[in-house]
N, C-alpha and C positions, 0 to 999 in steps of 0.2 A: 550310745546314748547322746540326745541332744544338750549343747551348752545347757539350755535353760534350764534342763531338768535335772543336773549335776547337784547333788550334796555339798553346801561347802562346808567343809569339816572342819571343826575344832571352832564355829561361828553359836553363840548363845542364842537360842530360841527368843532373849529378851531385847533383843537387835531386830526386832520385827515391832511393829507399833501395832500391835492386837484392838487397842483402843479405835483404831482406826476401820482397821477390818471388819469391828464388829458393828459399828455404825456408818460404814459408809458400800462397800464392797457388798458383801447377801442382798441389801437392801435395792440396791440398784443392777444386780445381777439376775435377779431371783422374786417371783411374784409375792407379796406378802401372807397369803394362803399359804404355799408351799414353807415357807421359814416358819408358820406355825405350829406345821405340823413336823417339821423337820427338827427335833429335842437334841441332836445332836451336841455333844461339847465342843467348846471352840479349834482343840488339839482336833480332833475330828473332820470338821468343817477345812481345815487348813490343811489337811491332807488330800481330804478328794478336792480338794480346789489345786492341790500339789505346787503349793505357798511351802509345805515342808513333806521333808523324808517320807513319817509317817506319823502315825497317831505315840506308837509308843516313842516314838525316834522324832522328837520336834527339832531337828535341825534342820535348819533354813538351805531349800535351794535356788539355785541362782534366780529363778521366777518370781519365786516370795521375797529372795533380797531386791528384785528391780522394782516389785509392785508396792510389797511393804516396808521397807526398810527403813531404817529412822536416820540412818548415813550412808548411804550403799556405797559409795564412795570407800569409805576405810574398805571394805571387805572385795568389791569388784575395781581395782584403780583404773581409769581412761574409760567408767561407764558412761555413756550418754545415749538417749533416743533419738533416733535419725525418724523423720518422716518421707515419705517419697510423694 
């Protein structure tokens, strides 16, 4: 399994800034037709985006700690984005 797609365990689903997700991330990923029609709950939406585990399982993996996370820092220590 790839690093990013790792579970990290024992991390609060509330260590993810959903607030953010929900108005910034769909909107700009995603045609605004398709999010209409798309009724999904947010647990939902963050799993096939694989931001977490899964729907019933919202523990954050390393993906959704680097993209959402509100300190990724505490949870990944020496994270940082390198560009090339």
């Amino acid at each position: 399994m790839p690093f990013d797609a790792r579970p990290l365990v024992g991390v609060p689903p509330e260590s993810l800034n959903i607030a953010m997700f929900k108005e910034e991330y769909p909107p700009s990923a995603f045609d605004p037709e398709v999010l209409e029609i798309n009724a999904r709950p947010v647990e939902e939406r963050l799993a096939a985006l694989k931001m977490v585990d899964s729907a019933d399982d919202p523990t954050p993996i390393v993906l959704g700690m680097m993209t959402l996370g509100r300190i990724p820092l505490d949870y990944l220590p020496n994270f940082f984005v390198q560009f090339l």
